[in-house]
C-alpha positions as CSV (number, residue, x, y, z in Angstrom):
1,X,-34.6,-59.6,36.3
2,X,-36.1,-61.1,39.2
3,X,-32.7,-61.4,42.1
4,X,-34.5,-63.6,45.3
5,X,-34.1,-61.3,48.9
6,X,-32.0,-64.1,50.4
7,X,-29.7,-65.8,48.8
8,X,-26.8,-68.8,50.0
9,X,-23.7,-68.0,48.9
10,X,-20.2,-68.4,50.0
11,X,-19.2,-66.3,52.6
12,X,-15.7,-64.9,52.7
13,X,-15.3,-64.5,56.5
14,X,-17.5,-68.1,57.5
15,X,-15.4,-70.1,54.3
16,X,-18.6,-71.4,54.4
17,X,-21.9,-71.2,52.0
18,X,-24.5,-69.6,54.1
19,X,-27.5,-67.8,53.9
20,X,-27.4,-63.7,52.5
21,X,-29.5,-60.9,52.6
22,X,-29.6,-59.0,49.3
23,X,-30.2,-55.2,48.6
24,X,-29.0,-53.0,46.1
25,X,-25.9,-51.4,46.2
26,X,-26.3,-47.5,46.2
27,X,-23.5,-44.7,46.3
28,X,-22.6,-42.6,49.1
29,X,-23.5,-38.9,49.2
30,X,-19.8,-37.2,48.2
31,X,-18.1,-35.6,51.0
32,X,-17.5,-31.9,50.3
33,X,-14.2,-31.9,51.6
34,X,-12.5,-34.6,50.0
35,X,-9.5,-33.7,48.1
36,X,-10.6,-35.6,45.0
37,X,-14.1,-33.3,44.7
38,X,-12.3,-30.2,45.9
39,X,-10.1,-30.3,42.7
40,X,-12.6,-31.3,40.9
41,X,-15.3,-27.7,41.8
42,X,-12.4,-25.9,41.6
43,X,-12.0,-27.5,37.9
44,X,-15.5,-26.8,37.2
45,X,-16.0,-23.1,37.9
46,X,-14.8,-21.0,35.1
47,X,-16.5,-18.4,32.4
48,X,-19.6,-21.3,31.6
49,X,-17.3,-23.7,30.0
50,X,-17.6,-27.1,31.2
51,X,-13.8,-29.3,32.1
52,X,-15.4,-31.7,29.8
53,X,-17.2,-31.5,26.7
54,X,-20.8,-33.0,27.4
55,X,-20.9,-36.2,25.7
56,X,-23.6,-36.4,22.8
57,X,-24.5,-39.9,22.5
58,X,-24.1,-42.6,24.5
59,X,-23.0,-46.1,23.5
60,X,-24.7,-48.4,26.1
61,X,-28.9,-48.7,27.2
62,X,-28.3,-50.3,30.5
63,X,-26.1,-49.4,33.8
64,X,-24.2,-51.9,35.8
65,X,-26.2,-53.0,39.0
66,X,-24.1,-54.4,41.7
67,X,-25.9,-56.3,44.2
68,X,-25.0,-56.1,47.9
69,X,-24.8,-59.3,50.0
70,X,-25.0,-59.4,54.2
71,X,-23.9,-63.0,55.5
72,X,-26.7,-64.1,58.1
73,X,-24.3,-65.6,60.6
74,X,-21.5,-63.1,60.7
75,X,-23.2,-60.2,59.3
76,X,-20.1,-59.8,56.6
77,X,-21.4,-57.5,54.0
78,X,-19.5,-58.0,50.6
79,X,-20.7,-57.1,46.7
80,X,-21.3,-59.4,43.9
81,X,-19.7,-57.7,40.8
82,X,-21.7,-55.7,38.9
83,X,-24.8,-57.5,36.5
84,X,-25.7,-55.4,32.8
85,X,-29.7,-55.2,33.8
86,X,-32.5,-52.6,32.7
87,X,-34.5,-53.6,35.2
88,X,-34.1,-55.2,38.8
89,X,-36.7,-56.4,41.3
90,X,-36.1,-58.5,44.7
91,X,-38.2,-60.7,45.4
92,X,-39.2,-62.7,48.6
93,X,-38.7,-66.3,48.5
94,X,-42.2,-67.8,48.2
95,X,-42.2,-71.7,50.6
């Protein structure tokens, strides 16, 4: 799906429609020392078994793609909730 780089939207902070910048949302690295991951290593190490069996098939072909908006004026950044895409490709807006 084609998404264009700049989009106007409503903007949260503004109450406004305005102008947004749009980029894909991508994950932070983990941090190490966060308590959730720290249980979760120490979960993990063991005699070669896995904490959860590996699952074998998997029911769904495409991942949920959420698309991060920046607000022009303000620079608010917020996320529009996740699209079902195989495939996503911004765009510049041709005038």
């Amino acid at each position: 799906m084609k998404v264009p780089s700049v989009m106007r939207t409503y903007c949260p902070r503004c109450k406004a429609h305005t102008e947004h910048e749009v980029t894909l949302y991508k994950a932070g690295k983990r941090r190490t020392l966060a308590e959730g991951q720290r249980r979760y290593l120490r979960k993990q190490r063991g005699y070669g078994s896995k904490r959860k069996p590996e699952q074998k098939r998997t029911a769904k072909v495409t991942k949920k793609l959420v698309l991060k908006l920046k607000c022009k004026v303000c620079g608010y950044v917020h996320h529009k909730v996740g699209i079902r895409l195989k495939k996503l490709e911004i765009v510049e807006r041709v005038k």
